[in-house]
C-alpha atoms as a printed R data frame, in Angstrom:
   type eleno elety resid chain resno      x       y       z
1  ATOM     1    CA   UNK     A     1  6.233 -10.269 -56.439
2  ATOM     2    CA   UNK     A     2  9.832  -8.292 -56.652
3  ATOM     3    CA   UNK     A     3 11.675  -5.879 -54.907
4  ATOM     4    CA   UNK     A     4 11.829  -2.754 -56.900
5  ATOM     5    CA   UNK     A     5 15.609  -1.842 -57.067
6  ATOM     6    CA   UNK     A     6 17.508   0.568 -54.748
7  ATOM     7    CA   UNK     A     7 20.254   2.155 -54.911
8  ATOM     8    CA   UNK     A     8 21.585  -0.116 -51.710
9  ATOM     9    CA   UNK     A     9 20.502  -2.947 -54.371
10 ATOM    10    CA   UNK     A    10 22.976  -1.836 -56.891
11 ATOM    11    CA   UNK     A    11 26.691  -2.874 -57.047
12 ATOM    12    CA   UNK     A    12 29.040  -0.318 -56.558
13 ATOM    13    CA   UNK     A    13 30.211   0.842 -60.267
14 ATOM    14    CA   UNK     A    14 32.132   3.823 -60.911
15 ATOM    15    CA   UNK     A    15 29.961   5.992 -63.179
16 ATOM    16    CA   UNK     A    16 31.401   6.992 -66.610
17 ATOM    17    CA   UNK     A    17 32.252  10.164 -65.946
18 ATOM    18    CA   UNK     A    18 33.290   9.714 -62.633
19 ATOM    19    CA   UNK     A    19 36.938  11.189 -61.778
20 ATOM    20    CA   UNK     A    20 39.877   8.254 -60.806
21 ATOM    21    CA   UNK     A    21 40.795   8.129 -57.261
22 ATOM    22    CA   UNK     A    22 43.241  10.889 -55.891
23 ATOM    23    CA   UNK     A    23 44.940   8.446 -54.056
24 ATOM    24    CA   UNK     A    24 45.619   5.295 -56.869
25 ATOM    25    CA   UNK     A    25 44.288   6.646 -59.927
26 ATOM    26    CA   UNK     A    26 41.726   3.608 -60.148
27 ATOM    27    CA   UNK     A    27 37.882   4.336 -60.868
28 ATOM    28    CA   UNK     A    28 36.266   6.275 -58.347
29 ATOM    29    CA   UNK     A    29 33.576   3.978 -56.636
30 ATOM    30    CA   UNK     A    30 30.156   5.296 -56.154
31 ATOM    31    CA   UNK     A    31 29.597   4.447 -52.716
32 ATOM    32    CA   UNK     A    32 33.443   5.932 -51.703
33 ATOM    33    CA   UNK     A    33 33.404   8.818 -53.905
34 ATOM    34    CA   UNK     A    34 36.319  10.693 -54.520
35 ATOM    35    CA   UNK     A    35 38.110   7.286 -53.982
36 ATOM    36    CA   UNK     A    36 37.903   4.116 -55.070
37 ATOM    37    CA   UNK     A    37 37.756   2.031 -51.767
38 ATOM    38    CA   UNK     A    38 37.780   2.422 -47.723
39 ATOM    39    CA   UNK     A    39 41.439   1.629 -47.898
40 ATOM    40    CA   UNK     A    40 41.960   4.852 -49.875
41 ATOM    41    CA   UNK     A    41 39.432   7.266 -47.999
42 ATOM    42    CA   UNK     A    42 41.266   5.842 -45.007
43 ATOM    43    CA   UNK     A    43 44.907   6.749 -46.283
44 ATOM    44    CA   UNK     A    44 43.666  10.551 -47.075
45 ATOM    45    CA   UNK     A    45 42.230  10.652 -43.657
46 ATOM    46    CA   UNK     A    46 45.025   8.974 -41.976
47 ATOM    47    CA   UNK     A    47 47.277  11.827 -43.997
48 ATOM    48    CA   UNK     A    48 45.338  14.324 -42.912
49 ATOM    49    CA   UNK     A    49 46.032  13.540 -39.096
50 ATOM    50    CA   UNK     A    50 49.147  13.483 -39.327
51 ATOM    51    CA   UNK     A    51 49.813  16.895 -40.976
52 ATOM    52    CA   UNK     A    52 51.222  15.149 -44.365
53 ATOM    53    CA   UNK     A    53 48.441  17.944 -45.759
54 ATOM    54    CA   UNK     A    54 48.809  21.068 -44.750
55 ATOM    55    CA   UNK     A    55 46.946  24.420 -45.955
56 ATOM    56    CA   UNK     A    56 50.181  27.005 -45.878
57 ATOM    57    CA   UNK     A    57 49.673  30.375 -44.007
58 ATOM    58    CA   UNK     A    58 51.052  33.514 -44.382
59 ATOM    59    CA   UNK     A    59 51.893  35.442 -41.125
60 ATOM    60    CA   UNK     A    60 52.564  39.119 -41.105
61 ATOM    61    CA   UNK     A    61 55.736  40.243 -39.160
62 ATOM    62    CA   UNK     A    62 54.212  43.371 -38.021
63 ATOM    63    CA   UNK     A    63 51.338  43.828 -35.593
64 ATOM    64    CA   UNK     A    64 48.449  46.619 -36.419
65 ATOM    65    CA   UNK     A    65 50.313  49.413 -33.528
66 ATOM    66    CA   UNK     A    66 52.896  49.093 -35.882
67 ATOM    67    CA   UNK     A    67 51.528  49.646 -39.557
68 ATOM    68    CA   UNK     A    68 51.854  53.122 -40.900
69 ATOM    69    CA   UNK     A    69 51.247  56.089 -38.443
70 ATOM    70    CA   UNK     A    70 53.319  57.699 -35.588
71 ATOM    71    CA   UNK     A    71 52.958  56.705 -31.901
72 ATOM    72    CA   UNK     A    72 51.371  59.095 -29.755
C-alpha cells in the first residue's frame, strides 16, 4: 500500500506565478515564500535588526497647547 502525497512529501518548487525573491531575484521557494531560501529570509531579518529598514516618520514641531488659539 502507498502513502498518499503531502504537501511535506513534495519538493520545494517555486510555483509559476510565484514572485522572484526580494532579496536575489531567484524563484521564490514555496516553503520560504517571499524568498527563495533561509539564507535570504535570514538576510531580510538580519536587515531588519539592524535598522538597514526603516519606516520614516514625520514629527510635528508644535505640540497641541500650541496649535491655533490664544492662551488663557
Amino acid at each position: 500500500m502507498t502513502k498518499p502525497a503531502s504537501d511535506q512529501d513534495k519538493p520545494d518548487t517555486a510555483s509559476p506565478s510565484a514572485k522572484p525573491c526580494p532579496i536575489c531575484g531567484k524563484p521564490a521557494e514555496r516553503r520560504w515564500q517571499p524568498f527563495c531560501s533561509k539564507r535570504c529570509a535570514d538576510v531580510d531579518l538580519n536587515r531588519w535588526l539592524t535598522g538597514a529598514y526603516a519606516i520614516p516618520v514625520v514629527e510635528n514641531d508644535e505640540t497641541p497647547e500650541e496649535e491655533g488659539g490664544t492662551a488663557e
